[in-house]
C-alpha positions in Angstrom: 307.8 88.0 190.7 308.5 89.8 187.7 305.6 90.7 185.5 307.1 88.4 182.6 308.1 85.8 184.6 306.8 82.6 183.4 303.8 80.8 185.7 301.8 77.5 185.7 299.0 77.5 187.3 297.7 74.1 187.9 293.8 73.6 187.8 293.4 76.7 185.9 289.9 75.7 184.7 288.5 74.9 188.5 287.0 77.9 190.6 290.3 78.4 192.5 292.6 78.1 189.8 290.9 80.5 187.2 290.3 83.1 190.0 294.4 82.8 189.9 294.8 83.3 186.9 292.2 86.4 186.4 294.3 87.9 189.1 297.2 87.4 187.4 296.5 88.8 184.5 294.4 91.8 185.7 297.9 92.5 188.0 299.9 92.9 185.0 301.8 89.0 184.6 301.7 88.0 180.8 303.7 84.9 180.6 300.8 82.3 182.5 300.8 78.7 181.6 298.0 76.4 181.6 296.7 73.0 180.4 293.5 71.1 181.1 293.4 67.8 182.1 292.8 66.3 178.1 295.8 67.9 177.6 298.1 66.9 180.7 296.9 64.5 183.3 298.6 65.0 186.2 297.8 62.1 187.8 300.7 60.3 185.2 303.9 61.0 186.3 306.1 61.0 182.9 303.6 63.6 181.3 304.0 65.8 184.3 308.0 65.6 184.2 307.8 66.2 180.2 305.8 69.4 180.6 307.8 71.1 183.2 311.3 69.9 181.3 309.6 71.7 178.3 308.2 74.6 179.8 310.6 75.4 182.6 308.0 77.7 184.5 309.2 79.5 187.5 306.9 80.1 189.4 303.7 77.4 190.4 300.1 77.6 192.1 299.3 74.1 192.2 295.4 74.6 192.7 294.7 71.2 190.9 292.3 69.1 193.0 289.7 66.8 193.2 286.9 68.5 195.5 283.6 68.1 196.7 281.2 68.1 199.8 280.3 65.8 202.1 278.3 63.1 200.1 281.1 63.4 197.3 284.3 62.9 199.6 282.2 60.0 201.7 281.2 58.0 198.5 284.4 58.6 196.0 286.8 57.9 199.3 289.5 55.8 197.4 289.4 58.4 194.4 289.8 61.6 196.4 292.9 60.4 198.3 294.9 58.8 195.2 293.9 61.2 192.6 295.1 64.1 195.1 298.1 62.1 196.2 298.9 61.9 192.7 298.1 65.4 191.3 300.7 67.0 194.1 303.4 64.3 194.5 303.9 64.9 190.6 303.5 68.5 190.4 306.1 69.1 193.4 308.5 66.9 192.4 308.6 67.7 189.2 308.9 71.4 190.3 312.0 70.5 192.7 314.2 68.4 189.7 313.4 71.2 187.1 314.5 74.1 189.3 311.3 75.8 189.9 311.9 79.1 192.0 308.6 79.1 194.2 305.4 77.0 194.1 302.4 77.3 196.7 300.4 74.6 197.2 297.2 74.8 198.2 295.5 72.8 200.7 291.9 72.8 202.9 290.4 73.9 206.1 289.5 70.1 206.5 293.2 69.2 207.4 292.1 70.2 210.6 291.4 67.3 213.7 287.5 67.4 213.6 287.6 68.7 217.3 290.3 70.7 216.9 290.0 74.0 219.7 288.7 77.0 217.4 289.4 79.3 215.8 291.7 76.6 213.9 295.6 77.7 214.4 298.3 76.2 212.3 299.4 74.8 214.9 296.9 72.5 215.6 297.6 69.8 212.3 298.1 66.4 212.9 296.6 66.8 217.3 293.4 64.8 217.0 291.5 62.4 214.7 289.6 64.2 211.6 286.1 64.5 210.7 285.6 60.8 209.0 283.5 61.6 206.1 286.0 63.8 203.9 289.3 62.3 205.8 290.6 60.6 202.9 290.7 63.8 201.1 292.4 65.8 204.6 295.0 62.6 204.2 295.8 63.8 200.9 296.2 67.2 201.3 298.0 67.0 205.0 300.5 64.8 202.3 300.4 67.9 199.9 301.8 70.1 203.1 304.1 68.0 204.2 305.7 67.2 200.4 306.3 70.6 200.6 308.1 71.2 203.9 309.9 68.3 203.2 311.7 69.4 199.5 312.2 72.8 201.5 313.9 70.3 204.2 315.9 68.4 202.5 316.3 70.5 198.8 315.8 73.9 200.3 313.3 74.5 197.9 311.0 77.8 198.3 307.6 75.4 198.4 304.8 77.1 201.0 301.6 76.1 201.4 298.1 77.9 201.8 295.0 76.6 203.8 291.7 78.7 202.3 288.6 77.8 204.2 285.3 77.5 202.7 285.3 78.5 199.0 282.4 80.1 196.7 282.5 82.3 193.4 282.4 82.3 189.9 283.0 78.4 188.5 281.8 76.7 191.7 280.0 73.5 191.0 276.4 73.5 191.5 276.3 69.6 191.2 273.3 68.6 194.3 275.1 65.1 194.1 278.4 66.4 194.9 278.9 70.2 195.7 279.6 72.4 198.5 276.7 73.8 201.0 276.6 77.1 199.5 276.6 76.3 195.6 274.2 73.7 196.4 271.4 76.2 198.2 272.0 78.9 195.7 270.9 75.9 193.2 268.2 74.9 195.9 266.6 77.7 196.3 266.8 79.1 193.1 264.8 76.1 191.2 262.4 76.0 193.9 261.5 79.5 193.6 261.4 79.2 189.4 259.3 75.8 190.3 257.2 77.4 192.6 257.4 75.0 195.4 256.5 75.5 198.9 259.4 73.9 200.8 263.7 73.2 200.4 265.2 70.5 202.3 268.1 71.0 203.3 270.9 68.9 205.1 271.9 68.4 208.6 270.5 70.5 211.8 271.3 73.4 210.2 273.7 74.2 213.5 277.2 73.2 212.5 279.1 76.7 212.1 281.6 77.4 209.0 282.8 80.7 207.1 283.2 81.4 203.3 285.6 83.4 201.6 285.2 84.4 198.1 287.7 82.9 195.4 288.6 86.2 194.4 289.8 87.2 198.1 291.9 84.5 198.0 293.4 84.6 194.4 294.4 88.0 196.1 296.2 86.3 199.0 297.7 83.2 196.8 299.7 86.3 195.2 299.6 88.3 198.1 302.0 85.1 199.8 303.7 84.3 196.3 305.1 88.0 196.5 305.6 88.3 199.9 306.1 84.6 202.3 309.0 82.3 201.9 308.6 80.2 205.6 308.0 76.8 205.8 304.8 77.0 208.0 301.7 76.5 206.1 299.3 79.4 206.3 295.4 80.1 207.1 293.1 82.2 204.3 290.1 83.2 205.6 287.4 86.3 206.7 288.2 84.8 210.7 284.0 85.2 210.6 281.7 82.2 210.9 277.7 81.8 211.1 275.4 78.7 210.9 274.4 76.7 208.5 270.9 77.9 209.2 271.8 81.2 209.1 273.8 80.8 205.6 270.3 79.2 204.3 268.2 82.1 205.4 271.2 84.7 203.6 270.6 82.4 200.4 266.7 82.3 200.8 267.1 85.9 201.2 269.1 86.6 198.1 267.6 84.2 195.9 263.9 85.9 196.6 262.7 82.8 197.7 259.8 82.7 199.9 258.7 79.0 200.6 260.0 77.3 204.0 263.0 75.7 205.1 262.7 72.2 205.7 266.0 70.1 207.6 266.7 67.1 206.9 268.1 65.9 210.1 268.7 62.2 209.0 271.8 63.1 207.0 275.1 64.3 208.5 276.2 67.7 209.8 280.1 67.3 209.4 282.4 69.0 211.3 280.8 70.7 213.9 282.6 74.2 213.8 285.3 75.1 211.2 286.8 78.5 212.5 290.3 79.4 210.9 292.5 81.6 212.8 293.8 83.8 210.2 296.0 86.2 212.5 298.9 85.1 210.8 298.2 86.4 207.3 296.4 89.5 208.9 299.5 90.4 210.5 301.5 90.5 207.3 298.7 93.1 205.8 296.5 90.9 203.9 292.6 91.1 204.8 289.9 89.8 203.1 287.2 92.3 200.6 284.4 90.9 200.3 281.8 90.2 202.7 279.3 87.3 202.4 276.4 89.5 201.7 278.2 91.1 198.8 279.2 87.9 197.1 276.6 85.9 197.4 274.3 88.5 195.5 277.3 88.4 193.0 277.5 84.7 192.5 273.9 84.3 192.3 273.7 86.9 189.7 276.5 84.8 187.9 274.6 81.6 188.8 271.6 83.0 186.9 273.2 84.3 184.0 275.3 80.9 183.5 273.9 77.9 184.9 270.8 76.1 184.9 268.9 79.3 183.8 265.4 78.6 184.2 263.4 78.6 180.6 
């Protein structure tokens, strides 16, 4: 891409999306457009085809989603599939009938059949039934991946795909209702130890395994594959590194300072038990993740504390 080459990124306000477009910027591109969703919805179909008519961008990271953990995807189930359905159908068609040069969509590690062999290979989509309590949102993004080798089918349009696995970093949600497991111990743990209280539940046995990559790491890749991937098969971003749930919570404890027990709540549901990508694909073409867990964590909490719920 040329450094004045004009670029939308979708979701620009979301975790994912401005982690793209700090990248951008700090890599030299000056021509990046955004909207938030007051000011295009891109659920509506005729505001989506006006924008792009009107600002022709060439290139696209559709990182517009509606996301959420386990309790969020399970209870919101008809609004996570048709919002998403929505938000790409738009966005790629609209990208394909105004002559968009590239556009990555960006998908999740939840595509994956819930007992899929691990570490997850591409390869494996669409062999087995997915984990039930975010499948509606997998449906929707499985959609996203296909919409895209499909235009490249039929069209020839330069649409890839990405699959990150489990995100955290600066503007992550830290809603306990419907966040992540990782923004939602930093949270945990942190008002516990400004409340001073003995004991954090937490969800689940504590044994399902999953791995975290920091959003920076993979605004990297999302231009690393922009810049240098043009094939139809969608591809893994991740650390290829897992660790327990249990383990994750003591890291956070750790971090956080807190020193008060870990209680699990073993009535509410684990999820997928393992959720491994195999990420030799994008390794072999020279990208590797920077920053290990450790490292970020301590970096997001410090954000956390400087930003959010800040204790009086």
């Amino acid at each position: 891409m040329e450094k004045k080459a004009k670029i939308y990124v979708a979701g620009h306000r979301g975790m994912v999306g401005s982690a793209i477009v700090r990248e951008l910027t700090q890599s030299g591109f000056t021509s990046i457009v955004t909207r938030n969703s007051a000011e295009l919805d891109l659920t509506t179909q005729d505001a989506v085809h006006l924008f792009f008519e009107k600002e022709q961008p060439e290139y696209v990271f559709l990182a517009a989603a509606k996301v959420g953990g386990i309790h969020a995807n399970n209870t919101f189930r008809a609004d996570f599939l048709y919002r998403n359905l929505m938000i790409e159908a738009n966005v790629i068609h609209s990208a394909f009938t105004t002559g968009v040069k590239k556009l990555l969509f960006l998908g999740s590690s939840c595509i994956y059949p819930k007992l899929a062999p691990q570490p997850l290979k591409e390869e494996s989509l669409l062999t087995g039934l997915l984990e039930p309590t975010n499948e509606p949102y997998a449906i929707a993004k499985i959609s996203g991946i296909k919409l895209c080798e499909a235009y490249r089918d039929q069209y020839g349009c330069n649409f890839i795909s990405a699959m990150p696995t489990n995100l955290y970093g600066p503007n992550d949600n830290y809603d306990l209702m419907n966040s992540h497991v990782l923004p939602a111990l930093i949270r945990k743990f942190h008002e516990a130890k400004s409340e001073g209280k003995n004991t954090v539940e937490v969800w689940g046995t504590g044994s399902p395994l999953r791995e975290f990559l920091h959003v920076d790491d993979l605004a990297k890749a999302c231009l690393f594959l922009m810049e240098n991937y043009n094939e139809k098969l969608f591809v893994n971003v991740g650390t290829g590194e897992d660790l327990t749930i249990k383990s994750l919570a003591e890291l956070v404890k750790k971090v956080t300072g807190y020193t008060g027990e870990i209680v699990w709540n073993t009535s509410k549901p684990d999820g997928t038990p393992r959720k491994l990508m195999d990420v030799s694909r994008i390794h072999s073409m020279g990208w590797k993740h920077q920053i290990n867990l450790a490292d970020g964590i301590a970096s997001v909490y410090k954000e956390y504390q400087q930003r959010h719920f800040q204790s009086a």
